[in-house]
C-alpha positions in Angstrom: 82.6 95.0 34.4 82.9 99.0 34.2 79.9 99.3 36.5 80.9 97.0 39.1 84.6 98.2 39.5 83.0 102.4 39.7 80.3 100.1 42.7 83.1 99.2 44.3 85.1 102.8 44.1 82.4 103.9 45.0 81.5 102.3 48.3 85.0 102.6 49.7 84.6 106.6 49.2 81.7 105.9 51.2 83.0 103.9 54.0 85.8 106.5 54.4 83.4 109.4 54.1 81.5 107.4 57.0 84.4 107.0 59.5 85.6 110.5 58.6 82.4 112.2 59.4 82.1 109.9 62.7 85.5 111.4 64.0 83.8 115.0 64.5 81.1 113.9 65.9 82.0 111.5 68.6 84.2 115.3 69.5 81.4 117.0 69.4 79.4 114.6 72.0 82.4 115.7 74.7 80.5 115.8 78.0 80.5 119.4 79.1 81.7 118.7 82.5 85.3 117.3 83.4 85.8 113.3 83.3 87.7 112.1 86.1 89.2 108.4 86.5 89.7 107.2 89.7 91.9 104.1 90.0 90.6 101.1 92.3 93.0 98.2 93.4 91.3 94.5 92.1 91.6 92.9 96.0 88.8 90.8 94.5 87.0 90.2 91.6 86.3 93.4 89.6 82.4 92.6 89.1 82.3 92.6 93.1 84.3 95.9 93.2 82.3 98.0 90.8 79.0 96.7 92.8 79.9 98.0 96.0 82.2 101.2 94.8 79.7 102.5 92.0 77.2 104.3 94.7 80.7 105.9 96.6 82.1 107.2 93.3 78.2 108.4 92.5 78.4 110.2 95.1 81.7 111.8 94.3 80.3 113.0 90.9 77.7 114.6 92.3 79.8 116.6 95.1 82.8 117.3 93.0 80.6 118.2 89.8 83.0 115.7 88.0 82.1 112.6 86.0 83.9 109.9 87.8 85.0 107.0 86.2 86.0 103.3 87.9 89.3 102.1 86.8 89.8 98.7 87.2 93.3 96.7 86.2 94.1 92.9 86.8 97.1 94.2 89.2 98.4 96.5 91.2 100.7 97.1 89.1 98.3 98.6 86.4 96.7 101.2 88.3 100.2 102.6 89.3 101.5 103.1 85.3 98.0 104.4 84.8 98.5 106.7 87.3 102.3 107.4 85.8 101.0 108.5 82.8 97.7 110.5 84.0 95.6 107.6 82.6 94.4 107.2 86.5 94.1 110.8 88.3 93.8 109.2 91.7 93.2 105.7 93.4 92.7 104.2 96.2 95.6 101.7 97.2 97.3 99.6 99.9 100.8 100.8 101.6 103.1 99.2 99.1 101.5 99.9 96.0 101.0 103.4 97.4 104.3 103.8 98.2 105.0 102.5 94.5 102.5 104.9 93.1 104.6 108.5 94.9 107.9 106.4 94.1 107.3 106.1 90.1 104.0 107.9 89.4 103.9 111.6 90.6 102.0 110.6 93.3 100.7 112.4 96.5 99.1 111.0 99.6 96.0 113.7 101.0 93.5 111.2 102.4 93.3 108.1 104.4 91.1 105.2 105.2 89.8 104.4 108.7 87.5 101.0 109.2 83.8 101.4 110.9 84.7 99.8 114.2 87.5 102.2 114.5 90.2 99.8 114.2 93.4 101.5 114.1 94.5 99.2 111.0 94.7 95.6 109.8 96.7 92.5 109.9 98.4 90.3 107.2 97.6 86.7 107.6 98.4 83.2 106.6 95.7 80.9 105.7 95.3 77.0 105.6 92.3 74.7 105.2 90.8 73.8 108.4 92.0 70.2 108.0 95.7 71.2 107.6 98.2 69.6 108.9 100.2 72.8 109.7 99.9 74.1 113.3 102.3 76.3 113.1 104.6 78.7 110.7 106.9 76.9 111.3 105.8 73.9 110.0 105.5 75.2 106.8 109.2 76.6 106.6 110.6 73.1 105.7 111.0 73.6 102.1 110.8 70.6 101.0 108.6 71.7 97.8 105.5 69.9 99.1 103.6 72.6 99.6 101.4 75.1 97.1 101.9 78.6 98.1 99.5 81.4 97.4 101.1 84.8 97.9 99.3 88.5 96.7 100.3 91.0 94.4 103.8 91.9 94.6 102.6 95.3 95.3 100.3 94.3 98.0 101.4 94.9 101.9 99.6 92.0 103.1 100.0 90.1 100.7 103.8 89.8 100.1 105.5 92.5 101.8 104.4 91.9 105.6 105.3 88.3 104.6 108.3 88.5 103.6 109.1 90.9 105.9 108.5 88.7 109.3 108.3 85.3 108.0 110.6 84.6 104.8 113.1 87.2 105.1 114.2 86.6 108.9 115.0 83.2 107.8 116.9 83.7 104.3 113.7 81.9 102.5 112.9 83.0 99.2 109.5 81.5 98.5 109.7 80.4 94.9 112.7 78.1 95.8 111.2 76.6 99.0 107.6 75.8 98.0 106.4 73.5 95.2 103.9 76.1 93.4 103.7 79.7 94.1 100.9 81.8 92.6 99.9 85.5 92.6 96.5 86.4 93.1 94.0 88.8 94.8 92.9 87.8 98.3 89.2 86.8 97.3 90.8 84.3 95.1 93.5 83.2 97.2 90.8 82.8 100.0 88.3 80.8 97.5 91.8 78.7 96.5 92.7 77.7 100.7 88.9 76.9 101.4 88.6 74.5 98.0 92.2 73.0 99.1 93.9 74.0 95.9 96.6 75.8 97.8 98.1 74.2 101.3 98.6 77.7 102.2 97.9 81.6 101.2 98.3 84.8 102.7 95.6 87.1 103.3 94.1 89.9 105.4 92.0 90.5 108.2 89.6 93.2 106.5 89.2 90.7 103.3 88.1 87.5 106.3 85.7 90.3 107.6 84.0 90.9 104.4 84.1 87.1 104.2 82.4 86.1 107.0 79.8 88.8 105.9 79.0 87.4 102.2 80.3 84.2 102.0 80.2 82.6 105.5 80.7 79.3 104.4 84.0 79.7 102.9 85.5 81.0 106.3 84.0 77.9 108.0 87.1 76.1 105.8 89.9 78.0 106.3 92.3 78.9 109.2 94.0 81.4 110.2 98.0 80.2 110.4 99.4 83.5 111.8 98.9 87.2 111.9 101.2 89.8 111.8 101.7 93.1 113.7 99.3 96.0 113.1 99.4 97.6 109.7 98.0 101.3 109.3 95.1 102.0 106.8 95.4 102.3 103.6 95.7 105.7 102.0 94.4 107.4 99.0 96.7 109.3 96.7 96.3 111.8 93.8 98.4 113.1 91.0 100.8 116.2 92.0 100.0 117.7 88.9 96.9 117.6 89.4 94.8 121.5 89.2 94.1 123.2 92.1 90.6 123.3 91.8 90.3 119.5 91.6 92.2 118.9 94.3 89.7 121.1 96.7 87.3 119.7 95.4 88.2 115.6 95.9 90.0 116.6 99.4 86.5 118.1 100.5 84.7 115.5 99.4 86.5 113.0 101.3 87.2 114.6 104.3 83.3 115.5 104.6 81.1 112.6 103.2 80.0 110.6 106.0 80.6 113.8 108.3 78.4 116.2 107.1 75.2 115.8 105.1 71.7 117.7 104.1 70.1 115.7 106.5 70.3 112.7 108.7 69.0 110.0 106.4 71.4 111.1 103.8 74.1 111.3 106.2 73.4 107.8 106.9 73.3 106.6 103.7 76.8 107.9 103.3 77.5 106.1 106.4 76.3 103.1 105.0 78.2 103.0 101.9 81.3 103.7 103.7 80.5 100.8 105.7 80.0 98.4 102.3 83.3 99.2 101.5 84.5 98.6 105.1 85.9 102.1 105.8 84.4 104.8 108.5 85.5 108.4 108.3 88.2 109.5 105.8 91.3 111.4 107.6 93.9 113.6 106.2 97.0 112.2 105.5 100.4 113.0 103.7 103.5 111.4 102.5 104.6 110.5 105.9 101.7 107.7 106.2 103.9 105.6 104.2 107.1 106.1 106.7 106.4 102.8 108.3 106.4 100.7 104.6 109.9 101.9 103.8 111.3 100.9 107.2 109.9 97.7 106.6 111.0 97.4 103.5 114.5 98.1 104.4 114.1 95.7 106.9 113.1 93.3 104.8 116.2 93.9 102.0 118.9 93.8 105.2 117.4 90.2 106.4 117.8 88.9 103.0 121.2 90.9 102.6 122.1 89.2 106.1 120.8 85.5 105.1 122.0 85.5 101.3 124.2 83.0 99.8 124.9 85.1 96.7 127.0 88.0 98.3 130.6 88.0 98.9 131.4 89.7 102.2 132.6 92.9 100.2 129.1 93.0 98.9 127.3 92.0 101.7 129.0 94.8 103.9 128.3 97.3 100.9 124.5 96.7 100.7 124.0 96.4 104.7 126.4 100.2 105.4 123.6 101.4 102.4 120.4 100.2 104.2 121.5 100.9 107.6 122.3 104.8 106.2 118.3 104.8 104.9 117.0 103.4 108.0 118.8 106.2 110.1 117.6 108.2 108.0 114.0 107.6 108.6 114.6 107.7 112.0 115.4 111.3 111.8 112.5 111.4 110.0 113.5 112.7 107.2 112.6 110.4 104.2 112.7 112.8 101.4 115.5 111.1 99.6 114.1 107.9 99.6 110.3 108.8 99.3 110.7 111.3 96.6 110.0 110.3 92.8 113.4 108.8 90.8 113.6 110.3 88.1 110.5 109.6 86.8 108.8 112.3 84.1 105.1 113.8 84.9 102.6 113.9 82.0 99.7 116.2 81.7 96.5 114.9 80.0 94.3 112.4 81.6 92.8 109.4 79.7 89.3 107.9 80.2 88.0 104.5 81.1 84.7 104.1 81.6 83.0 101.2 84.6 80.7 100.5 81.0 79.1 102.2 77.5 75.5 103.3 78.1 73.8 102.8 75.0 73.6 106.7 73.9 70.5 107.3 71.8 71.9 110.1 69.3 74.8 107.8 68.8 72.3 104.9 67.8 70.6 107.2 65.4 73.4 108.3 63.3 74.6 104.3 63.3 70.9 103.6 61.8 71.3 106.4 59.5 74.5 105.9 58.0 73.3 101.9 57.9 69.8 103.2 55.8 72.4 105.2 53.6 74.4 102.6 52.7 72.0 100.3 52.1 70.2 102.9 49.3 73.6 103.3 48.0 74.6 99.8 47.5 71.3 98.7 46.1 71.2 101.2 43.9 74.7 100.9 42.6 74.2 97.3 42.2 71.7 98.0 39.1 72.3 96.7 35.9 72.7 99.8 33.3 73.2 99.2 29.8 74.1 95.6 28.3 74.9 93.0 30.9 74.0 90.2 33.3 71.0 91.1 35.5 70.8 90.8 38.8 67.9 89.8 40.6 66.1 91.9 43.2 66.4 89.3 45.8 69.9 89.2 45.5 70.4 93.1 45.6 68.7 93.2 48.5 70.9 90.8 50.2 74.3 91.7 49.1 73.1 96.0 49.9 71.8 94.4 53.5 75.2 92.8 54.0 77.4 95.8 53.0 74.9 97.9 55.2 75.5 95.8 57.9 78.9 95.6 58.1 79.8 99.5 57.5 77.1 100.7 60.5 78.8 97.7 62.7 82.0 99.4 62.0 80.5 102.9 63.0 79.3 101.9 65.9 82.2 100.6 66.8 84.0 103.1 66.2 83.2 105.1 69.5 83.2 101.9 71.7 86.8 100.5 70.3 87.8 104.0 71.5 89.8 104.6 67.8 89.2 108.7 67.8 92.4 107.7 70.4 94.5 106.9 67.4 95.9 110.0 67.1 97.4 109.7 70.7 99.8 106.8 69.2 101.8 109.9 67.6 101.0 112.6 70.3 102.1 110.4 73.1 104.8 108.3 71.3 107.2 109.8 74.0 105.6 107.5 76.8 105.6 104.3 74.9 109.5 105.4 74.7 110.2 106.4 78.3 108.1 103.1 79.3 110.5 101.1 77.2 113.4 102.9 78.2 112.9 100.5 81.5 113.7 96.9 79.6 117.2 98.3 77.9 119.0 97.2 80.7 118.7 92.9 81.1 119.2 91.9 84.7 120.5 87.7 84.3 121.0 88.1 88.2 118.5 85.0 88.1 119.2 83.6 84.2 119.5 80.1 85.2 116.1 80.0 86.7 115.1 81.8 83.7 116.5 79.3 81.2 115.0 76.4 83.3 111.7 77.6 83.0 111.5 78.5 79.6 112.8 74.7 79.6 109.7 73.5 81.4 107.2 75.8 79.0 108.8 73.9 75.9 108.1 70.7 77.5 104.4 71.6 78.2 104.0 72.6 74.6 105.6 69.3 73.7 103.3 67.3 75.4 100.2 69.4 75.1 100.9 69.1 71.1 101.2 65.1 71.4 98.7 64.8 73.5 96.7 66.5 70.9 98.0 64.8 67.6 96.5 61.3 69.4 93.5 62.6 70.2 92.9 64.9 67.0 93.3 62.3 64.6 90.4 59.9 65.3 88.2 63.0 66.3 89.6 64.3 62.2 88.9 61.2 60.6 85.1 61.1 62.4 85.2 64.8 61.0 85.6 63.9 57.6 82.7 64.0 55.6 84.2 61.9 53.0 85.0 58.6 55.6 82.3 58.6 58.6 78.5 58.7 58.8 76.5 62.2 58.5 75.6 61.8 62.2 78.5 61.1 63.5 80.0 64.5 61.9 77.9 66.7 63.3 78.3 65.4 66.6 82.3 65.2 66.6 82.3 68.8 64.5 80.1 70.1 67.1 82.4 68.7 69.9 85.3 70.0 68.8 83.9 73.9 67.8 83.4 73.7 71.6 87.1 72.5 72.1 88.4 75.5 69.9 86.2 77.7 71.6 86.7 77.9 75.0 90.3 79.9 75.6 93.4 77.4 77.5 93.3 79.8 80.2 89.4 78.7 81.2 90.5 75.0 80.2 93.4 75.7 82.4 91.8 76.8 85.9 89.2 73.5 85.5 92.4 71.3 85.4 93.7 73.1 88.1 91.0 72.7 90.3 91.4 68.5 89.4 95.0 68.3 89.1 96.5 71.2 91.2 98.9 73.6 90.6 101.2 72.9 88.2 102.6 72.1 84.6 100.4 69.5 83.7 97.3 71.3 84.4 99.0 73.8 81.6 99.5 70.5 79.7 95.9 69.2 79.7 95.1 72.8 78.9 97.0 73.1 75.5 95.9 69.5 74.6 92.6 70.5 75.0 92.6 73.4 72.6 94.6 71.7 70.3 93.0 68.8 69.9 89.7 71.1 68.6 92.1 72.7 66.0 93.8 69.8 64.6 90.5 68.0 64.5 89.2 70.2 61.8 92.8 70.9 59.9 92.9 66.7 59.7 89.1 66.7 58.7 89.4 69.7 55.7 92.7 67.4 54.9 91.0 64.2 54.5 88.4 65.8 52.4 90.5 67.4 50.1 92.3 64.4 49.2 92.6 62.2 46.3 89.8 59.3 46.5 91.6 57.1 43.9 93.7 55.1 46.6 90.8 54.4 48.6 88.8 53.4 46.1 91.9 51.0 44.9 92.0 49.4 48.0 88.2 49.1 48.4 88.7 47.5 45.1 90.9 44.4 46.9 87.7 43.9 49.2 89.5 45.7 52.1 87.8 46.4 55.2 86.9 50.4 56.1 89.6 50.3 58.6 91.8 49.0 56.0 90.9 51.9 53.4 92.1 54.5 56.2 94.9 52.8 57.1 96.2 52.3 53.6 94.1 54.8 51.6 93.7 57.8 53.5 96.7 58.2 56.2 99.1 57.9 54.0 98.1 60.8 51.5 97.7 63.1 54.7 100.4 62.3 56.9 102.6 64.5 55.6 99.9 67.5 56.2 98.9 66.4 59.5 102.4 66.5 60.5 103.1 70.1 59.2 99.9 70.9 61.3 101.2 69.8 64.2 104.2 71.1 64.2 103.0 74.4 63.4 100.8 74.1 66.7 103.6 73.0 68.5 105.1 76.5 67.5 102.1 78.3 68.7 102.0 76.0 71.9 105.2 77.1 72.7 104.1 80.9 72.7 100.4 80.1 74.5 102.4 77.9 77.3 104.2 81.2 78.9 100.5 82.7 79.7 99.1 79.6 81.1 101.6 80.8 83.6 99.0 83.4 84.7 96.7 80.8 86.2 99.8 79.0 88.2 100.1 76.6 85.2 104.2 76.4 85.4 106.9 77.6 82.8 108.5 80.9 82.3 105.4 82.5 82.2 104.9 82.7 85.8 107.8 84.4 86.2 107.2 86.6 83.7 104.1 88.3 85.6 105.8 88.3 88.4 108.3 90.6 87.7 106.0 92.8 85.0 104.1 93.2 88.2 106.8 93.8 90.3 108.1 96.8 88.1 111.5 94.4 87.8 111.7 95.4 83.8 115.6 94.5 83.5 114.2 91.0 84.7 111.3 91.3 82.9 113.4 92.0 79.7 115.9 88.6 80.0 112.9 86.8 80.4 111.0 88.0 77.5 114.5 87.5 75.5 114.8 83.9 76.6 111.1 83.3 75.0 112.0 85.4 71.9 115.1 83.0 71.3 113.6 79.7 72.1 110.3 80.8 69.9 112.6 81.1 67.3 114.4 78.3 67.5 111.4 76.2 67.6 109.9 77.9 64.5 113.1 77.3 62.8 113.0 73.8 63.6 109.5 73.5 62.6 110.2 75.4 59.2 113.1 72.8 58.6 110.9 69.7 59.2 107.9 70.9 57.4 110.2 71.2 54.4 111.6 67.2 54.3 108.1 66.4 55.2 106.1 68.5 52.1 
């Protein structure tokens, strides 16, 4: 017993030894030469993105004498707090999200895109299946929630703010109360979504159709183009203000010469040709200014909807319209420092890095096989019988030393790959985690009743997702149960349901979607899915831990096998199975607000929307509504499990 309890002492000096030692030397392995991560907005899928931007930002490395690093986020909205807290030292973006970026990020326009052809800029458009019924905009302004919407990023200019601007605005729509779904999503998937007839309508751009009718001709074939707006100018790339001088020459001469100026012509070309796989020509300077014509039109936007709103009093209405009028002859005097200029917002210096993907480092892989050799001597030979005691057997030495081994060079591997040498940065940087949350102190219920209707609406997806589930999971339990059905027919329904458990209700989700449409039941049909693979195996383990003496006294009476479940077995695990399920129909209730990710319904739609749309007093009611009605359901739960048990 003595030797056993010093084995085990001893092996958790070791692993601490292990991940102390690896701290140093993933330090050590610092590159010599300055990391750099430059922020890309996800207008399509991310694989897609880092195929066509990894030879550009290759090219940067070389020419800047930087190690540049692709950072990707799921929004817009990502790659602008990056940037806000030098996580992202500069990114390519659109207008809006630009203007986002120098608004709350510390950001600085230098550059600016042109296109090959030397377009002048692009177009926001709207998109409808070939076969659409809708001729013109018009005919899609009914609001009579028939239609599924497909709008972009809230930060996106083409996406929602040249929309809203010229279209919904004008005419005192707001889209989420006129159409029957709206969904946020890049323009590739918006695109995909119009052509495959899942949305009635989407907006979109003219360089994204372009790159269409390039790679995936067919899908333009199905879509059509519903209206365009006027010209919008190129989109510009921005840097950190804070950034050191030195860098700054260095990216600002990199862009303004690649493409222009090369060793010789082929490599000149080749530039040239990159450029044109991410549909750009020449790079131009550019500064703050570029983004002049996105505030007008954004506070031409705000005094349509101030003009056409419903909510305002006259008092109020005159208020806001004396304000926006003010900011708009403002710009016209061009001066747009007050409105342009950062609010408020603090600069951080340090940079963070995210790498496009680990390359398998060979000294790293080394000292992973080494500390996993070590450990393995160590545990075998701890595992030893000295002096009086049981003896263990080589065989099993071997095993239980390869297992430890194992698991402690798994963790030092991952040590460097789960980035946790950053752990220290939870304490050094505690004062951004505080000035980000310093946004959702102040609860905006400007839209509660919305909010409260939702969260409504997620609650009833749960509901039904849960009894969906219950239905399904109890014959798929009692075919589980080793103890009531056939050998074969386990395996089968086990195997079955490991593959309902395993896929995620967010990839469950978007396959209903595609058969049911937008909507709540597709989040419905999602949750029953997954649930119905979880409650499978808590019946199953539940009907084989039970007590075989009442089957075996109905058996006794000559009963039939139906009969010795329906008298033998459900009645000892009904109670169980009904704790289960209302344990996942408290955990439903949580997983139903993201369904709302994939245009599934509920309060989690919402929610995104205004995370993405930096609305955090918004963002904060919302996540307050969920708080309350989670607990309220757990308490409910908690009170019925307890007359149940």
């Amino acid at each position: 017993m003595k030797s056993s309890f010093l084995s085990v002492k001893l092996a958790v000096l070791l692993l601490i030894s292990i991940v102390l030692l690896s701290i140093p030397s993933s330090a050590q392995e610092e590159p010599p030469v300055r990391e750099f991560n430059f922020g890309i907005i996800t207008t399509e899928s991310s694989d897609n993105l880092s195929t066509l931007w990894e030879p550009f930002l290759y090219d940067m490395g070389q020419m800047t004498g930087m190690k540049i690093n692709a950072f990707f986020a799921a929004d817009y909205s990502g790659i602008i707090e990056a940037m806000r807290f030098g996580e992202v030292e500069a990114a390519w973006l659109s207008n809006k999200s630009g203007l986002e970026a120098v608004r709350r990020s510390n950001g600085e326009v230098f550059a600016k895109a042109t296109y090959p052809d030397g377009a002048p800029g692009y177009r926001s458009v709207l998109l409808v299946p070939t076969n659409s019924p809708f001729k013109t905009v018009e005919d899609i302004l009914v609001c009579d929630k028939s239609i599924n919407f497909g709008m972009g990023d809230p930060n996106s200019t083409s996406g929602t703010l040249m929309p809203m601007a010229y279209i919904f605005a004008p005419n005192g729509i707001v889209p989420t109360e006129c159409f029957k779904n709206v969904r946020n999503a890049t323009h590739e998937a918006n695109g995909l979504a119009v052509a495959n007839e899942l949305l009635d309508v989407a907006t979109n751009n003219t360089t994204n159709l372009k790159r269409l009718a390039r790679t995936r001709p067919e899908i333009l074939d199905r879509v059509r183009v519903l209206w365009e707006s006027p010209l919008i100018q190129t989109d510009p790339i921005i840097w950190r203000k804070d950034l050191p001088v030195e860098v700054k020459q260095k990216l600002l001469y990199f862009f303004l010469t690649y493409g222009r100026r090369a060793d010789s012509e082929q490599e000149l070309q080749r530039q040239r040709e990159v450029l044109g796989e991410l549909d750009f020509g020449m790079f131009l300077p550019a500064n703050d200014h570029h983004l002049d014509p996105i505030i007008r039109l954004e506070i031409v936007r705000d005094i349509a909807l101030a003009q056409s709103s419903t909510r305002l009093d006259d008092a109020e209405r005159a208020e806001i319209l004396k304000d926006l009028q003010a900011k708009l002859a403002l710009m016209e005097e061009a001066d747009d420092a007050a409105i342009i200029k950062p609010k408020g917002i603090s600069s951080f210096e340090g940079r963070g890095v995210r790498g496009g993907g680990l390359k398998i480092e060979w000294s790293r892989m080394i000292f992973t096989l080494t500390v996993g050799l070590i450990s393995f001597g160590f545990f075998f030979w701890s595992s030893a019988t000295r002096g009086a005691g049981p003896i263990t057997s080589t065989k099993d030495r071997v095993f239980d030393a390869g297992v430890w081994a194992v698991f402690i060079a798994a963790l030092v591997w991952a040590f460097v790959a789960a980035e946790i040498f950053k752990a220290p940065l939870l304490v050094s940087n505690g004062d951004r985690m505080a000035e980000y949350a310093e946004g959702f102190l102040h609860l905006d219920w400007t839209e509660g009743g919305l909010y409260l209707q939702q969260m409504s609406v997620t609650i009833q997806i749960a509901l039904w997702g849960t009894f969906l589930a219950v239905i399904a999971a109890i014959p798929f339990g009692l075919l589980s149960a080793r103890n009531v059905a056939p050998a074969p027919v386990v395996f089968v329904v086990r195997r079955t349901m490991d593959v309902f458990r395993s896929v995620n209700e967010l990839v469950v989700g978007t396959m209903f979607v595609v058969t049911v449409g937008l909507g709540p039941f597709a989040g419905v049909m999602a949750l029953a899915i997954h649930t119905t693979g979880v409650l499978a195996k808590l019946f199953s383990e539940a009907v084989e831990a039970m007590d075989p003496g009442p089957v075996e006294g109905v058996r006794a009476t000559g009963a039939r096998p139906i009969h010795e479940v329906v008298w033998g077995v459900i009645p000892q695990v009904a109670p169980l199975w009904t704790s289960y399920a209302l344990y996942r129909f408290e955990s439903n209730t949580r997983s139903a607000t993201i369904l709302g990710l994939i245009g599934a319904g509920g309060i989690g739609q919402l929610l995104f929307e205004q995370i993405r749309s930096f609305q955090y007093g918004k963002t904060a009611a919302i996540l307050l509504i969920i708080i309350v009605a989670v607990t309220l359901v757990d308490f409910l739960s908690q009170v019925l499990r307890k007359r149940l048990m």
